[in-house]
C-alpha positions in Angstrom: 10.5 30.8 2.8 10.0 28.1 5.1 6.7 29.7 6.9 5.5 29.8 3.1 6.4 26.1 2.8 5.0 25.0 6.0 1.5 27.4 5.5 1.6 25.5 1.8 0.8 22.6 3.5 -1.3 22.9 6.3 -4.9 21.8 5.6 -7.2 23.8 3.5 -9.5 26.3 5.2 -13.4 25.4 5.2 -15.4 27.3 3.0 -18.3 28.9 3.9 -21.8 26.2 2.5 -23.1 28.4 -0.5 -24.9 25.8 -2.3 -27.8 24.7 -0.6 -29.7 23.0 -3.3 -29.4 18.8 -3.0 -29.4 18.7 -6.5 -26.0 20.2 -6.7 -24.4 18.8 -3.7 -24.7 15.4 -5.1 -23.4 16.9 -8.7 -20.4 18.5 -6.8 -20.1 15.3 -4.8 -19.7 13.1 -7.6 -17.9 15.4 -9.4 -14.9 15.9 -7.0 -14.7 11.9 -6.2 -14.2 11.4 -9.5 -11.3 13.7 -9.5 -10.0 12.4 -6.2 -10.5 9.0 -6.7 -8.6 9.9 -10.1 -5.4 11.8 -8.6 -4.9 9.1 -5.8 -5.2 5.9 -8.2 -3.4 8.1 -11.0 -0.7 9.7 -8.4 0.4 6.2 -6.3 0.4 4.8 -9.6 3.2 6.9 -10.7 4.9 6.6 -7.4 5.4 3.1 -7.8 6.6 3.4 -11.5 9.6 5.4 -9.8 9.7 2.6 -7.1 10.0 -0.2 -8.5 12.4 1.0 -11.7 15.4 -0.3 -10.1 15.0 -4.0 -9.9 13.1 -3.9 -13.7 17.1 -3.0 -14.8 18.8 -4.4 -12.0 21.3 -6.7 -14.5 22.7 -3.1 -15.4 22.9 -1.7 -12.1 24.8 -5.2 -10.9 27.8 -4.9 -13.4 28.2 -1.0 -12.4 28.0 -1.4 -8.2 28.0 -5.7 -7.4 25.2 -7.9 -6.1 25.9 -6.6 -2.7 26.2 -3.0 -4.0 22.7 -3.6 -5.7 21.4 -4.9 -2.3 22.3 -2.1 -0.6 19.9 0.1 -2.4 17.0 -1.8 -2.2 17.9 -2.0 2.1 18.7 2.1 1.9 14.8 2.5 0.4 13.1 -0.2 2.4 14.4 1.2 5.9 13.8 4.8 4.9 10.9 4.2 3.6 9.7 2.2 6.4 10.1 4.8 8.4 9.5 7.7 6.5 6.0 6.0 6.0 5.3 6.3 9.7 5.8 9.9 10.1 4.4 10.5 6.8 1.7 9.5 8.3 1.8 11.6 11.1 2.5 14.9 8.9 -0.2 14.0 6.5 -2.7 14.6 9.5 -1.8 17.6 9.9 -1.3 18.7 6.1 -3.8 19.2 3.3 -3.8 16.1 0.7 -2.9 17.5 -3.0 0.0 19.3 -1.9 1.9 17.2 0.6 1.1 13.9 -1.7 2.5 16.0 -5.0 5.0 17.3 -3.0 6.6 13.4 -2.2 6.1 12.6 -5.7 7.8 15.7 -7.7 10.5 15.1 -5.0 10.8 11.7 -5.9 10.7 12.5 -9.1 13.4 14.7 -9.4 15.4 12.5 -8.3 14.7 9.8 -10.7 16.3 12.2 -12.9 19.8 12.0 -12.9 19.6 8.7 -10.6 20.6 6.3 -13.7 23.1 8.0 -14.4 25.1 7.9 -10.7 28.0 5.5 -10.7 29.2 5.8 -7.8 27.9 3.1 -5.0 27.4 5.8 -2.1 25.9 8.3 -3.8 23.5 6.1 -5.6 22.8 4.5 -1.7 22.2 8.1 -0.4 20.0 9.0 -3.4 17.7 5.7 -3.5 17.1 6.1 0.7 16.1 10.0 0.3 13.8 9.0 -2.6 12.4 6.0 -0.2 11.8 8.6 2.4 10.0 11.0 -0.6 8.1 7.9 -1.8 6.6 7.6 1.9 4.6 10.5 1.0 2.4 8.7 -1.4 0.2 6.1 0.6 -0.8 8.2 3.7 -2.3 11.3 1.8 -4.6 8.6 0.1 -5.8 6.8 2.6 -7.1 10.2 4.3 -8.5 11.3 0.8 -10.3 7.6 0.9 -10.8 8.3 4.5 -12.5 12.0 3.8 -14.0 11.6 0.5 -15.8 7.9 0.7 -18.0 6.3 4.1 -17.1 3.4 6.0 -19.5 1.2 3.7 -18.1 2.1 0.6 -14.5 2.0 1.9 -13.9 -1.1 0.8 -14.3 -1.0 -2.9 -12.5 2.3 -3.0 -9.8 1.2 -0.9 -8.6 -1.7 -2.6 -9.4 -0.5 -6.3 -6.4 2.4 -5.0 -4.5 -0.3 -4.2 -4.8 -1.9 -7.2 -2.7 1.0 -8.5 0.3 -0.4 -6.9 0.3 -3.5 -8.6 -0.8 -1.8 -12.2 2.3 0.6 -11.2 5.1 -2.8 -10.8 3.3 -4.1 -13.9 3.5 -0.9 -16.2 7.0 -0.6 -15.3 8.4 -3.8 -16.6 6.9 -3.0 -20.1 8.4 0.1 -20.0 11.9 -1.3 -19.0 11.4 -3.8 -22.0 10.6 -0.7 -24.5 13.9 1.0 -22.6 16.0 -1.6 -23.1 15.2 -2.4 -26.7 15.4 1.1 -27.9 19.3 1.0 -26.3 18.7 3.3 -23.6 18.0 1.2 -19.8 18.6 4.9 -18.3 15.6 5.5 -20.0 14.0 3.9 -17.1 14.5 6.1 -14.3 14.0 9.6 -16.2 10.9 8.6 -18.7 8.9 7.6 -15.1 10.0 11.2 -13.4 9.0 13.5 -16.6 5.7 11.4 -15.5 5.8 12.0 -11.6 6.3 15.7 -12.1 4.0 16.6 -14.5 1.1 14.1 -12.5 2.4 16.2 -8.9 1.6 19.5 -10.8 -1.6 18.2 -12.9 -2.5 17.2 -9.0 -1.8 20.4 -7.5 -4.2 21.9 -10.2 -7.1 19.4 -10.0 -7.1 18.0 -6.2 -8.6 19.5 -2.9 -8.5 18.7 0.6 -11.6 18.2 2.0 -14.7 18.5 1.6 -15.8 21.0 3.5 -12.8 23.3 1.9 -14.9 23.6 -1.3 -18.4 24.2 1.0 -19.6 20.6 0.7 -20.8 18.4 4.1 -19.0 15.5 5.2 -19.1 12.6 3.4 -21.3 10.7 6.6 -23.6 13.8 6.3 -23.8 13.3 2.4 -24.0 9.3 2.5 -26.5 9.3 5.6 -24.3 7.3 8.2 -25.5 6.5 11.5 -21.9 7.2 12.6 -22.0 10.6 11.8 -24.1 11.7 14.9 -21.3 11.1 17.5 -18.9 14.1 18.3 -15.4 14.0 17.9 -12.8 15.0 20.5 -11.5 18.4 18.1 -9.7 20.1 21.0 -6.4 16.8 21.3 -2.8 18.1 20.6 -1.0 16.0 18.0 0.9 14.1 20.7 -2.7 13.2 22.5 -4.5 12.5 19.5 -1.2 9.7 18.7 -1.5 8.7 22.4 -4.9 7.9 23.1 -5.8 7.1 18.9 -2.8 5.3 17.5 -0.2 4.1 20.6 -2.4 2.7 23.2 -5.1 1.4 21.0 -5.2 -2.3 21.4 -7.4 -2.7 18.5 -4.6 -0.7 16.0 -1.9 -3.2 17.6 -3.7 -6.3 16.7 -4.1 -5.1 13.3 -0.2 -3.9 12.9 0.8 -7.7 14.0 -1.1 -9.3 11.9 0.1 -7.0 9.4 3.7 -8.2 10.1 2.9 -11.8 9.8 0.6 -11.2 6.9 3.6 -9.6 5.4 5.9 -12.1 6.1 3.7 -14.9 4.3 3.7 -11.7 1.3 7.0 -11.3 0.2 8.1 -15.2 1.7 5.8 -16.3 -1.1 6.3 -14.0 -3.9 10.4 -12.9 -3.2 11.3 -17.0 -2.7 9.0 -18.3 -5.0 11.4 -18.4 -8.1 14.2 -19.9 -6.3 11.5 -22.7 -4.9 10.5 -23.7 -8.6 13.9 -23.7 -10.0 15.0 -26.0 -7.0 12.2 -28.4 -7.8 13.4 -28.7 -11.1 11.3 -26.2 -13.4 13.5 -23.8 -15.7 14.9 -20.5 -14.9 12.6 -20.0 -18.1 9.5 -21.1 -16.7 9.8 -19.7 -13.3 8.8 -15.8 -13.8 5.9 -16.8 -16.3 4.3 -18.7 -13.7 5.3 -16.1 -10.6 3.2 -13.5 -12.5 0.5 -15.1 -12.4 0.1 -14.4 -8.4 0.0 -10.3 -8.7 -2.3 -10.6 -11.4 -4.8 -12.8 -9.1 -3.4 -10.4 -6.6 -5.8 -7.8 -7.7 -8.5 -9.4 -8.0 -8.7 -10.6 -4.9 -7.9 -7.5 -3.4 -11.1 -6.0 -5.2 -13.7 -8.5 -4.9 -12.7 -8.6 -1.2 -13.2 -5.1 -0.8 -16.3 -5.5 -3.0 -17.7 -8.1 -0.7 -17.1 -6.3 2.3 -19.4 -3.6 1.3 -22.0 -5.7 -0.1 -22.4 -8.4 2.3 -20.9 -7.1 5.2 -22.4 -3.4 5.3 -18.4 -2.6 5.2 -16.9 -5.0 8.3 -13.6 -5.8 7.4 -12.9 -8.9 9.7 -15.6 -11.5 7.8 -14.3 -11.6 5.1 -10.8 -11.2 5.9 -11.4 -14.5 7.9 -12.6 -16.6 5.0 -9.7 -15.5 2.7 -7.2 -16.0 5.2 -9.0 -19.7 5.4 -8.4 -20.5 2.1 -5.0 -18.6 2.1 -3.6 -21.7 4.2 -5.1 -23.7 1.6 -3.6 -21.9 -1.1 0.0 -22.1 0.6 -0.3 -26.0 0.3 -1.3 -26.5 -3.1 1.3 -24.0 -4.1 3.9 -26.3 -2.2 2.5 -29.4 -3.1 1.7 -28.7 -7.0 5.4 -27.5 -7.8 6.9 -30.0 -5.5 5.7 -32.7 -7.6 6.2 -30.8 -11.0 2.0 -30.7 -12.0 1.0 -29.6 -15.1 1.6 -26.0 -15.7 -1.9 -25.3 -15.0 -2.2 -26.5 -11.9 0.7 -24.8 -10.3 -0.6 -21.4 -12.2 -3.7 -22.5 -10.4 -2.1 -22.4 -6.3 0.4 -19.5 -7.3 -3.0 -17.9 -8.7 -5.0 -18.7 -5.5 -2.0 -17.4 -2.7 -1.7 -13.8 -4.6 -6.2 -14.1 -4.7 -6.6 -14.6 -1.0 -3.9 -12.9 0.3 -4.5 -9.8 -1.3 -7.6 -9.7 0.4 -7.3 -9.7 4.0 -4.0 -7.6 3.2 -6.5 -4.8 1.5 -9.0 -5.1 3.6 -7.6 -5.8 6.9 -4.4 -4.1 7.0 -6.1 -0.9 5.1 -9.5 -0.1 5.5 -10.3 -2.2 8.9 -7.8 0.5 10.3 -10.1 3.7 9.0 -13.0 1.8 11.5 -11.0 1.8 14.5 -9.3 5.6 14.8 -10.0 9.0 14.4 -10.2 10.7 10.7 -7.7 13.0 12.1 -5.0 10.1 12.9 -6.0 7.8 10.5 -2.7 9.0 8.6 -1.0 8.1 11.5 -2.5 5.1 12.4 -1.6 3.7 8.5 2.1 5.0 9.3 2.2 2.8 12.5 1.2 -0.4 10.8 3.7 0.3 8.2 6.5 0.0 10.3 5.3 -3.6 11.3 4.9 -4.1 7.7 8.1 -3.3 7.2 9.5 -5.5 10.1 7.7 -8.6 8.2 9.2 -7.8 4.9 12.8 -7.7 7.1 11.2 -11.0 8.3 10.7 -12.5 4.6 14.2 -12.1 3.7 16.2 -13.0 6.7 14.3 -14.6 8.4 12.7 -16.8 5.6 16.2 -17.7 4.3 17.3 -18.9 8.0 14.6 -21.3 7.7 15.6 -22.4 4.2 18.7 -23.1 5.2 18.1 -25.0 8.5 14.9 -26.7 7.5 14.7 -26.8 3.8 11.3 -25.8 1.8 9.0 -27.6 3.8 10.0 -25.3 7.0 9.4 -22.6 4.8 6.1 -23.4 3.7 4.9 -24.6 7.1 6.3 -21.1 9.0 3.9 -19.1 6.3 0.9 -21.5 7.3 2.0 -20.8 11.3 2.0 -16.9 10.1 -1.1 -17.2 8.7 -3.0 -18.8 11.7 -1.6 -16.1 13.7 -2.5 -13.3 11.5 -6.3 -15.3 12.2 -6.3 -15.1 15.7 -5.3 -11.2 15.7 -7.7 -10.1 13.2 -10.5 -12.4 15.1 -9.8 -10.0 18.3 -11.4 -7.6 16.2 -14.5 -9.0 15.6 -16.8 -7.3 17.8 -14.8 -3.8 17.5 -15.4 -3.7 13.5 -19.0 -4.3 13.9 -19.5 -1.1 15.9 -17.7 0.7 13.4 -16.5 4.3 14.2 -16.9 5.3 17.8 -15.1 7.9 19.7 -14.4 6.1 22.6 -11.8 3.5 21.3 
């Protein structure tokens, strides 16, 4: 059973190249992105519908287990997650996309199940940090399908339109915990979102490939007409050399995972403390949470046009444009503090909360994501986006512990000054960069 499981996943065998005619190879090309690009937005979407379900009902979940009880599930899937991400990604090189991405998510699913209706504290702790390490399954799979599927100068509209998914999925679920709780039924919320993940995971199975070369088309360099294409890989590494020389020891990958930490911190600093900020300034608890979602909304759009920019102006360099965001990030971080501080009008401080979620969505897309697919291997780029997890994880840790420390020692202003020193930090990384993202792709990090 499992050397059935295990053969189930390994990567796809190439097929032999029967069509011939270019004609066809750009039908089948287009034809197969679309379903790709379709599974991947469709599939993370639903992942995050079963990942963020617990705080759109976490009233409930408080009068059943405590505050602290309710804490401890959201630690439980943020540590297993964190780390399930990491060698997630280090499986997913090694594992054909459809089936170990469906795989995470009909797992995760299942579980969603019968987790609403857990009462007990422990087992609802247990169940929540073995879905986390399922729900790791979702992003590395898709960032080799983007990887495999779409070149380096394309990369960054298709990345961060994926990405978009994540925030469509947080959005989409809070509707559908309004809907829940209305008709009576909050449970509602956790099984209606699994139905959804396993019937997506098997509508994936049945639709999704690997790569292309399993279904007898060329690489996508050959297809687009890189340059980059021409340079031979290294096909004979172990796992553990390909990690070594690709993922560990490349400077380039560490400077981005840093800057992913800080760029992190300044993330969830901003958006997880932002309520609390307004209602200490004096707005109303009322007030507060229309205004916050205003920031993942511009979130998004940022995200895309920086992505779209990228690709246009840049021939698909990451680090430009990451730069000029991150500028006006820093900007964005002092009208947000200055604008509620002195109670503006309620378009103004739209306005700043607006402009952090625009410009840090950006550089978080863009140089966190695809800048990593320019400085690895395709066959560790699944580890590689599993290694800069784990810092991103460490700067979310940062964001709540770290972020309240400084609240309480040196009030708001502290607060907003540490995400400006994050920021100029995250600059100075990604600028280490520069000349590495021009070249692009080259075998001999």
């Amino acid at each position: 059973m499992l050397a059935k499981f295990i053969n189930w996943m390994k990567p796809l065998p190439d097929a032999q190249r029967i069509i011939t005619d270019e004609k066809q190879i750009v039908k089948q090309y287009k034809s197969w992105r679309i379903k790709m690009f379709s599974g991947m937005f469709i599939g993370y979407l639903v992942f995050y519908l079963n990942r963020k379900n617990l705080s759109a009902v976490s009233p409930y979940i408080v009068d059943q287990i405590g505050v602290m009880g309710y804490a401890a599930l959201g630690s439980a899937m943020a540590v297993t997650y964190g780390i399930g991400k990491f060698f997630s990604g280090i499986f997913t090189d090694k594992c054909n996309i459809k089936a170990f991405m469906a795989f995470g998510l009909i797992c995760s699913s299942v579980i969603g199940l019968f987790f609403g209706f857990l009462t007990s504290a422990p087992l609802m702790m247990f169940f929540r940090g073995l879905s986390g390490a399922f729900q790791s399954m979702g992003f590395p799979p898709t960032a080799k399908g983007v990887v495999y599927w779409f070149s380096q100068n394309e990369r960054g509209t298709i990345w961060t339109l994926i990405s978009a998914s994540k925030t469509l999925g947080a959005t989409l679920i809070l509707w559908i915990a309004s809907l829940c709780v209305f008709a009576g039924d909050w449970r509602a919320v956790f099984y209606i979102p699994a139905i959804l993940g396993i019937v997506c995971g098997i509508v994936m199975l049945l639709t999704m490939t690997d790569k292309p070369s399993t279904i007898g088309l060329p690489p996508v360099e050959v297809f687009r007409n890189d340059i980059t294409v021409t340079k031979k890989k290294e096909v004979n590494f172990s796992q553990w050399q390909l990690l070594k020389k690709y993922v560990f020891t490349n400077s380039y990958l560490w400077f981005v995972a840093i800057g992913a930490m800080f760029l992190y911190y300044v993330r969830f600093t901003t958006l997880d403390w932002a309520i609390k900020f307004m209602v200490d300034t004096g707005l109303s608890r009322a007030s507060a949470p229309s205004l916050l979602a205003f920031m993942p909304v511009a979130g998004v759009l940022g995200g895309v046009s920086a992505g779209w920019m990228s690709d246009k102006f840049f021939k698909g360099r990451c680090v430009p444009i990451s730069l000029i965001y991150l500028v006006f990030l820093l900007g964005s971080i002092y009208c947000m503090y200055h604008f509620i501080t002195i109670k503006a009008s309620y378009l103004a401080m739209a306005m700043s909360l607006s402009a952090v979620g625009f410009f840090l969505e950006g550089p978080q897309s863009v140089a966190m994501g695809v800048l990593v697919t320019r400085i690895t291997l395709q066959e560790s780029v699944g580890a590689a986006i599993g290694f800069v997890g784990i810092f991103e994880y460490a700067g979310t840790f940062l964001a709540g512990l770290g972020a309240g420390m400084i609240l309480l020692n040196y009030s708001w202003p502290g607060v907003f000054s540490s995400c400006s020193v994050a920021v100029l930090v995250t600059m100075v990384l990604i600028s280490l960069i520069f000349k590495k993202d021009a070249q692009g792709y080259d075998e001999k990090l």
